[in-house]
N, C-alpha and C positions, 0 to 999 in steps of 0.2 A: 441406664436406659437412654437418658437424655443423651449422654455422648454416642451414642449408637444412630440416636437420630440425624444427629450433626452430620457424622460420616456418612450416610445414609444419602443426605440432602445436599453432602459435597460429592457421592458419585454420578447422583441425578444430574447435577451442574456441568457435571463433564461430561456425562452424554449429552447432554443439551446443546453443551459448546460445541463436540464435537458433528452433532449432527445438521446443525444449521439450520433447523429447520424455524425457530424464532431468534428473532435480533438478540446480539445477547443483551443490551440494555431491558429489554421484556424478562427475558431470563432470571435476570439480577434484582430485579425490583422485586419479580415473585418468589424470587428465596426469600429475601428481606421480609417480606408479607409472611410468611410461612413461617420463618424466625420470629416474630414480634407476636406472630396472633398465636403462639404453641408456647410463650411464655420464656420460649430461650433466651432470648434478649431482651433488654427493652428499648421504647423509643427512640429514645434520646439515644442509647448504642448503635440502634439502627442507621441511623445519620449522623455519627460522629465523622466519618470519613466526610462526609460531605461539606463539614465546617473547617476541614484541616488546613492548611497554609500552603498544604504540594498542591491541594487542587487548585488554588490560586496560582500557583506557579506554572500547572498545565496549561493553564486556561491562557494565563496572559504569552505564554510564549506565543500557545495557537494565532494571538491576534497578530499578534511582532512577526511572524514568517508571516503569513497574511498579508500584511502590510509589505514586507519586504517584495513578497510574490504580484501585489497588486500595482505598486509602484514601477515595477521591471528592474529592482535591483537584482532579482538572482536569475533574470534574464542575460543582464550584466557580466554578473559571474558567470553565468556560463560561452558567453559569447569571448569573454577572456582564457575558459577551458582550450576553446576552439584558436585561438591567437598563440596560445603556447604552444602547438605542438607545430614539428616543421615536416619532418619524412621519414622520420625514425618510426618504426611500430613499437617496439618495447618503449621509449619513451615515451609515447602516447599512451600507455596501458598504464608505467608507472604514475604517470602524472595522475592520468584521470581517476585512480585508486587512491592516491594519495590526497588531490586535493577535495574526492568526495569524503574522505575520511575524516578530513578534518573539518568539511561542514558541517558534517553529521554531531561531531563532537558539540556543535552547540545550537543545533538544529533537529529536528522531528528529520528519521534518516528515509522518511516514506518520501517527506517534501522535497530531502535531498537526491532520490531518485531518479524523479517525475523530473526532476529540474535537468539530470544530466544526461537522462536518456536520449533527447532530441538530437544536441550536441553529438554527443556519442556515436549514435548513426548515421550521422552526418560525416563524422571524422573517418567511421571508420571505412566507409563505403569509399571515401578519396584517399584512402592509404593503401583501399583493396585486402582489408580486412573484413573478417566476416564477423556480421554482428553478436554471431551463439559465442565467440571468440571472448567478445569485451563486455558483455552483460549481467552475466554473472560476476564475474569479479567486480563489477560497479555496485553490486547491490550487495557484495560480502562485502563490501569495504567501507558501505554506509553502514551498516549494520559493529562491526568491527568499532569504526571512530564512536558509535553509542556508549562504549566501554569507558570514555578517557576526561567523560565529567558527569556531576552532578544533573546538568540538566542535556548530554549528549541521549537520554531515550526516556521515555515514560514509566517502564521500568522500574530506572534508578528514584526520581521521583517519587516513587510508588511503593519501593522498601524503604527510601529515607524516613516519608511520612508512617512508616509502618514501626517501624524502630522507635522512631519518636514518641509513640501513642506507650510505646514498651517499658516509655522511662531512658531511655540509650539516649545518646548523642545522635542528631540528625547524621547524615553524610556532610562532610567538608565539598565546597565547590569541586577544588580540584585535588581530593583526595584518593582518588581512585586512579591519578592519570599516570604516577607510574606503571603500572600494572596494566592500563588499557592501554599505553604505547607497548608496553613488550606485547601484546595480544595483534594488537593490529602491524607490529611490525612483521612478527610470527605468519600474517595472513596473508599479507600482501606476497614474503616474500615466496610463502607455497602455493600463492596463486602461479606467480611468476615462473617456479621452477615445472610447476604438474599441468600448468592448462594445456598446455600441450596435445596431454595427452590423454589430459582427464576429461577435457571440455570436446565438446561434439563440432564437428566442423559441416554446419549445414547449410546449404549456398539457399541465398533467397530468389523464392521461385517469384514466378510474373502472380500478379495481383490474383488474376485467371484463377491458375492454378492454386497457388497460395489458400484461397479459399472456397477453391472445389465448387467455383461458379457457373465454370462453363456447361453443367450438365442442364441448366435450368434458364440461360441468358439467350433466346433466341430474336430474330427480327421477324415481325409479320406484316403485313400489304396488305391497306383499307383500299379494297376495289369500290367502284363507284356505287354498286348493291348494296353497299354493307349495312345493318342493321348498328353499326354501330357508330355510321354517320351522325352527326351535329349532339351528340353524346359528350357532357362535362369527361374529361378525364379521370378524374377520382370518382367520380359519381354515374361512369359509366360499367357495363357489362363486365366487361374486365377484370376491371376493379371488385366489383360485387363477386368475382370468380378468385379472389387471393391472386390475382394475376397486377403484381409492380411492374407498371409502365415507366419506364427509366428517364428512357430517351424521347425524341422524336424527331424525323428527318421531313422537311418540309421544305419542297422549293430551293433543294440542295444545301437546306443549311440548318445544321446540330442546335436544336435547342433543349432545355431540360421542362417539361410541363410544369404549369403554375395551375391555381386553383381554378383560372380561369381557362386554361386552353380548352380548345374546343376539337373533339378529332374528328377529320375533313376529309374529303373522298383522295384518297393514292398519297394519302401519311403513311409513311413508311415507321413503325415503332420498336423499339428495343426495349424486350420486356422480360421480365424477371417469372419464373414459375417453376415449378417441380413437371416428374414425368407425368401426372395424372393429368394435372390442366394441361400441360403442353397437346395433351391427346384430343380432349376436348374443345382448343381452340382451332383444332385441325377440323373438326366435325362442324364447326361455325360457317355457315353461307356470308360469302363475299370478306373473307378471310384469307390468306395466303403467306404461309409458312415462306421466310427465304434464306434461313439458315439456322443450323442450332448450334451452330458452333463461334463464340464471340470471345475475341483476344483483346490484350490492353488494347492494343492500337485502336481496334475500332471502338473502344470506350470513349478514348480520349482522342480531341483535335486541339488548333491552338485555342482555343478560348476552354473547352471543356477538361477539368483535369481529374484525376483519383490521386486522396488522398487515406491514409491509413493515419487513424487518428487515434489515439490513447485515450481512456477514460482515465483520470487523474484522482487522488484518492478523497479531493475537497471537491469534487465536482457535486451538482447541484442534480444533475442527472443520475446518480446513483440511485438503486432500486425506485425508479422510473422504468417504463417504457415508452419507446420511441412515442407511440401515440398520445402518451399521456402529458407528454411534455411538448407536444406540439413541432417536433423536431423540426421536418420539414421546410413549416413555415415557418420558424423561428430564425432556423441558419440557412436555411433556402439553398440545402443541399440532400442529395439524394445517397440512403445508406443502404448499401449493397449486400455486405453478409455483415457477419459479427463474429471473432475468434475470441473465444476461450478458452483457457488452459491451453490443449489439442485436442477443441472441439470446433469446431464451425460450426456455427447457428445460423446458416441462411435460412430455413422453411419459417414464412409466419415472422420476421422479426420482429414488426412493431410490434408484437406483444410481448416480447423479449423485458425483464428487467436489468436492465443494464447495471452492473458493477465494476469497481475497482480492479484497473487493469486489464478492462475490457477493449479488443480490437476494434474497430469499427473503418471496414472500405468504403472510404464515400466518392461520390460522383458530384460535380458542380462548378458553377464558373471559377477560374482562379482567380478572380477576385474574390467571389465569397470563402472559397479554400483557404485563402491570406488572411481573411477574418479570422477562420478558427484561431489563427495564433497569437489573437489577440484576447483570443477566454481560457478564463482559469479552469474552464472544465476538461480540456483537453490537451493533451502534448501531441504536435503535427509531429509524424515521426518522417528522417529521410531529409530534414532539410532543418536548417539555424537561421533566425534573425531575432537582433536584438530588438524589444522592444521595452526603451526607455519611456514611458507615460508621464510617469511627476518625478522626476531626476531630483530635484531640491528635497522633494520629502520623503525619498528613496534615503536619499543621503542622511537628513535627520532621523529618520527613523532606524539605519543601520548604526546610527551616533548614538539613540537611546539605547539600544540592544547594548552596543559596547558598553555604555556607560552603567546598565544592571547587572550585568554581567562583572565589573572590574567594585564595584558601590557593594554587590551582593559578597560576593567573594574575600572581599576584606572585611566584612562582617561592617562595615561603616552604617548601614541600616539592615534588616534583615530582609533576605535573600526575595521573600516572600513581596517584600513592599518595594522592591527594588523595581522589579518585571513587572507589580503593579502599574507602578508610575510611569513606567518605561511606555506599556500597552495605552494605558492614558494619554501619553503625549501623541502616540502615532493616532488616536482620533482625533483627537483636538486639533492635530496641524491636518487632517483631512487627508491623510496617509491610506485610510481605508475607510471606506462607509460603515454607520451603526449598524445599517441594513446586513450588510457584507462580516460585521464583525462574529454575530450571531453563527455564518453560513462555516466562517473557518472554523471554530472551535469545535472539537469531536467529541460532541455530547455522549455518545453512547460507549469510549475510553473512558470520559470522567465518572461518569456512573458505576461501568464494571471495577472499575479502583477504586472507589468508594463504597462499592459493594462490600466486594472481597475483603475488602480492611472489615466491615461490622461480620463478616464470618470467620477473620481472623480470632473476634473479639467473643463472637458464639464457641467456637473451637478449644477456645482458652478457659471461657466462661462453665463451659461445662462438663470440662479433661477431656475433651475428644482429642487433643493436642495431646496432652500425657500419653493415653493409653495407644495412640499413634506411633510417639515417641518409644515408650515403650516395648514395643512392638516391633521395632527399627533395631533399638537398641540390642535386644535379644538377638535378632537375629545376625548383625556384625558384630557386636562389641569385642567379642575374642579376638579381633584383627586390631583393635584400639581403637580411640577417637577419629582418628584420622581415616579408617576404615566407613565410620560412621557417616562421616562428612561426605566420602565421596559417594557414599548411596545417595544421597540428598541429592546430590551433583547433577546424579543421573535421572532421579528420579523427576526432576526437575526440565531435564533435558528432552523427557520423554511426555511430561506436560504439555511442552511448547507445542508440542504439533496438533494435540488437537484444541487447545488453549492458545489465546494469544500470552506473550513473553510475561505480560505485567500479569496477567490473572494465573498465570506458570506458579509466578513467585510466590506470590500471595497466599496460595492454596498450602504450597511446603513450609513457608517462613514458620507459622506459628509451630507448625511440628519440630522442626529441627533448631529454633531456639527455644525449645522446649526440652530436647535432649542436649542439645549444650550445654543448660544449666542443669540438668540432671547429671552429668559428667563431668560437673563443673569445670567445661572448656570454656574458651571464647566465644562468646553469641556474638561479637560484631564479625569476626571472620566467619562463622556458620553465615550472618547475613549477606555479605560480599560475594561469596561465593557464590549462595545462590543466585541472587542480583547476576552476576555475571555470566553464571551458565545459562541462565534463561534467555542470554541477550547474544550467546554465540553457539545457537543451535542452528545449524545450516544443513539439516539433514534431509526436508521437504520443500516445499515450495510455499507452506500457508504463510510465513513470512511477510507483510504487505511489500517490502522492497522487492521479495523473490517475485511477487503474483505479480508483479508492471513488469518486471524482463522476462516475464513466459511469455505470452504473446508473439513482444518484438523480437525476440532470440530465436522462437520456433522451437525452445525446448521440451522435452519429456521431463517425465516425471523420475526417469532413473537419471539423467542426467545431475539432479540436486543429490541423489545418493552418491553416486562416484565420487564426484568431485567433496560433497558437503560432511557426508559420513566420517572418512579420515582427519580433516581439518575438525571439524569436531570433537574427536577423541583427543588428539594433539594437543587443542585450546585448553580442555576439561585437566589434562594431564598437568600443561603450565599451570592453571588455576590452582590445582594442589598443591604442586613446588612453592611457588612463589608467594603465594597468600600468607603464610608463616612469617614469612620475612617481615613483612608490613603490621600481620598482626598477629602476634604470636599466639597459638594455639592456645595455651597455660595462660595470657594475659591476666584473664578472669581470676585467676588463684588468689587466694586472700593471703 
């Protein structure tokens, strides 16, 4: 009965996940509550994950890319993406595939993303490449270099410490990288051969159009009657009408409204509203409609610019809305609409909660525009510049990464105390703020990994993993182990999507190194594998690398099937070949 529960409480989970409708951090605690107070586990099981040594090593990378991001070291990097390439396009496609691949290999491949997208757009717009062209493949290739160590994804991390708790050997640093270069070489090169023809070639429309604003951006004429004379702007009629005042033309010259403007008889305003108010500001005394039709051009003059900005995946703005966060005043720019997926969110935006990978058209001086690309909460897309801020502690803190990195690896202290000390120095030397250290680390991944481990540990605790197992088993074993294996493969495959990769794994691990030792095969290759298939499923877009180049690419949603589907099966196929070699199936045999 008890194991009925379990599985019961692990389908609940996955509707959960997939529905989104609560964080899954919320999600995860309340299984864990659910688990401890019905006697499946206890306590102490409950939170074992949470004392583990990977979560140390999550935690501390988080601060060490933090630090590296905060400093403008991977501002650096990427401004070097941009120096490498000269006029070649496939050069440029190779390069920027390759060299995000191997940041990712020891980097968080979300950060490595965010980092190359700006570049990216930049390059490919002066090559007269089209961005749907290069975006995808930058986010299969971070995704890909996660394969080729230890701490290349959170993932890997996430079965090491899961294996371990099993009594098995951790993962080796770089024990996986033969196998994650044959993967990522595999990727790169059937990017190269099929984008062609697989990838969408979609020209970027004008801002206007882009996000479906023109139907709602008109100018109106404050005649000398107007009831809406000596009226605050934000705190005028307007205003109180859902009606965003953009602009304002005074005395022939483009300003953007502050808290304090005041609108004055024959202001001319550029204002933002759907068809219903547009109707009802026509019905206003001493009002005058003078167009509904408004293009970039007349958005932007020399001082006033539009910027298309990226919501980044450490932003501090995440499930905020614009009001709540005080937007406005804060960056003293004006946001236009909002692209999601291929949705436009213009009606009502400040109430919008903004998330990971979210568009944002803004309006405002280019000087404050220039600001944006000095915050870690956004990537200015369409333009690059380096910004170096602490260069010396940029450098020592890319010095401690290496040096946990080469200290952990050689087992000289363990892995765990290595990225410790490594995160420790980069505060110490003022690399990143205590305040700032908190903002980077992704509390609600270390949670869902440490969840999932104490449901690994209910699963097991109470043969829900057996009778799982068995249940697997029955249904291929006639095709052998190796049959077995690759249901796991898939069924793993088909977690991701509505699972993130690490809670993928987590959920099959205990089952299928359950039937491994029932089949007395190998459980470190049943491990490996799945670890791996979990981390090259490129079949949708829930991906975080995938959800930051939807936006900027202007892709759909079938576009990640064409292209993602094939290279999928392909990877999963290698996986099966090759994994033998390194760990032989029979290893386990007494």
């Amino acid at each position: 009965m008890e194991a009925y529960l379990v599985i019961g409480l692990l389908v609940l989970a996955i509707l959960l996940f997939a529905s989104e409708k609560l964080p899954v951090d919320v999600i995860t605690i309340g299984l864990l509550l659910i688990l401890v107070l019905t006697g499946l586990i206890d306590p102490e099981e409950a939170f074992i994950g949470f004392s583990s040594d990977f979560m140390v090593i999550l935690a501390s990378i988080f601060v060490i890319t933090g630090a590296l991001n905060e400093t403008g070291v991977l501002d650096k990097v990427g401004s070097y993406l941009v120096k490498i390439v000269r006029k070649n396009k496939w050069l440029f496609l190779i390069n920027m595939m390759l060299i995000t691949a191997l940041l990712s290999a020891f980097m968080n491949n979300t950060t490595v993303t965010a980092l190359v997208i700006g570049p990216a757009i930049a390059m490919s717009r002066k090559l007269k490449m089209l961005p749907s062209k290069v975006l995808i493949p930058i986010a299969f290739a971070s995704m890909l270099g996660g394969t080729c160590t230890l701490i290349g994804t959170s993932t890997n991390v996430a079965v090491s410490g899961f294996i371990k708790q099993q009594g098995m050997e951790p993962l080796g640093f770089f024990e996986i990288l033969p196998i994650g270069i044959i993967l990522t070489a595999v990727g790169i090169v059937y990017i190269l051969v099929f984008s062609r023809w697989l990838l969408p070639s979609r020209e970027t429309k004008s801002f206007t159009e882009g996000y479906e604003i023109r139907q709602y951006l008109t100018e109106i004429y404050i005649s000398k009657n107007s009831k809406l004379i000596g009226q605050r702007v934000f705190d005028s009629d307007l205003a109180k009408s859902n009606v965003n005042i953009v602009r304002l033309l005074r005395n022939k010259e483009n300003t953007i409204p502050v808290r304090s403007s005041v609108i004055e008889p024959e202001d001319i305003l550029l204002v933002e509203c759907n068809i219903e108010e547009l109707m009802k500001i026509k019905e206003r005394q001493g009002i005058e409609i003078l167009g509904d039709v408004i293009t970039d051009t007349e958005l932007q003059t020399n001082k006033i610019k539009l910027a298309e900005v990226l919501i980044t995946p450490n932003s501090a703005l995440i499930n905020k809305s614009l009001k709540e966060s005080r937007f406005r005043l804060n960056f003293d720019v004006i946001v236009l609409a909002v692209h999601r997926f291929n949705e436009n969110l213009a009606m009502k935006i400040g109430d919008i909660k903004l998330k990971t990978g979210d568009l944002l058209l803004m309006q405002g001086h280019k000087d404050n525009i220039d600001a944006l690309r000095n915050s870690p909460d956004f990537t200015v897309l369409g333009d690059f510049r380096v910004n170096m801020f602490k260069e010396r502690k940029g450098i020592f803190t890319a010095l401690f990464f290496i040096a946990a990195v080469l200290l952990g690896s050689l087992k000289v202290i363990p892995l765990s105390m290595a990225f410790l000390s490594a995160s420790l120095m980069t505060v110490l030397i003022g690399a990143i703020s205590t305040e700032k250290l908190y903002q980077v680390i992704d509390w609600r991944l270390l949670i869902l990994i440490a969840g999932m481990s104490a449901f690994g540990i209910a699963m097991e605790k109470t043969g829900a993993s057996v009778l799982l197992a068995e249940k697997i088993i029955k249904l291929v074993s006639g095709f052998g182990p190796n049959a077995v294996l690759a249901a796991f493969c898939v069924l793993v495959v088909v977690l991701t999507q509505p699972l993130s990769n690490a809670a993928a794994a987590l959920v099959v691990l205990p089952v299928a190194l359950q039937a491994a030792e029932m089949m007395n095969a190998n459980p470190r290759e049943f491990a490996i594998c799945i670890m791996l298939c979990a981390s090259i499923s490129f079949i949708t877009p829930f991906e975080p690398s995938c959800i930051l180049v939807y936006g900027p690419g202007k892709y759909k949603f079938i576009d990640f099937i064409k292209i993602g589907l094939p290279l999928t099966i392909l990877l999963v196929i290698i996986i099966l070949m090759v994994t033998p070699y390194y760990w032989p199936l029979k290893a386990a045999l007494p």
